[in-house]
Phi, psi and omega in degrees: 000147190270143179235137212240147188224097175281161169177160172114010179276208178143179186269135194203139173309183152270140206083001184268195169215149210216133159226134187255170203210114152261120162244136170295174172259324182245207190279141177274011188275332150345321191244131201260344187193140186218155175183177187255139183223133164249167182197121189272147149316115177073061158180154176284142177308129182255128178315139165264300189186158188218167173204117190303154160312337171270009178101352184248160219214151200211125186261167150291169166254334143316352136228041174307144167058345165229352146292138185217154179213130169208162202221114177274092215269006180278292201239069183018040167223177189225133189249168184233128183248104159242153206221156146061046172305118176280177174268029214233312171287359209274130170176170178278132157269162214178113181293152183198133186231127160254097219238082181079216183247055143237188177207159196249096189218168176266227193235350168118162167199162201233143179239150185256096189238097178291152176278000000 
């Protein structure tokens, strides 16, 4: 079974930056759509971004322009490149892979955004 492995959260300023890390256990070609998902305390979980096997990719518009999500497939992961980051953002992110009608996720990493 493929197992999705996060990393890169942590404590950041407001205005900083962060890149998270989804690892496969296996090949991510595997997967037809893959993306980041958050979930701030006492709200529900949200699309962050997603990016397809073929490379294409779709934001919140709440982070349009300062998120970027790309995936190097030489070493099965997918990264979430964040920027000019709010206090807003703060929530466990939580890696997702879609393979037929399953779905896939980690355990999450929690990013942290100070005022």
């Amino acid at each position: 079974q493929v197992q999705l492995v996060e990393s890169g959260g942590g404590l950041v300023q407001a205005g900083g930056s962060l890149t998270l890390s989804c690892a496969a256990s296996g090949s991510i070609f595997y997967f037809n759509v893959m993306g980041w998902y958050r979930q701030a305390p006492g709200k529900q979980r949200e699309l962050v971004a997603v990016i397809t096997r073929g490379g294409s990719t779709n934001y919140a518009d709440s982070v349009k322009g300062r998120f970027t999500i790309s995936r190097d497939n030489a070493k099965s992961t997918v990264y979430l490149q964040m920027t000019s980051l709010k206090p807003e953002d703060t929530a466990v992110y939580s890696c997702n892979g879609k393979a037929a009608s399953l779905d896939y996720w980690g355990k999450g990493t929690l990013v942290t955004v100070s005022s």
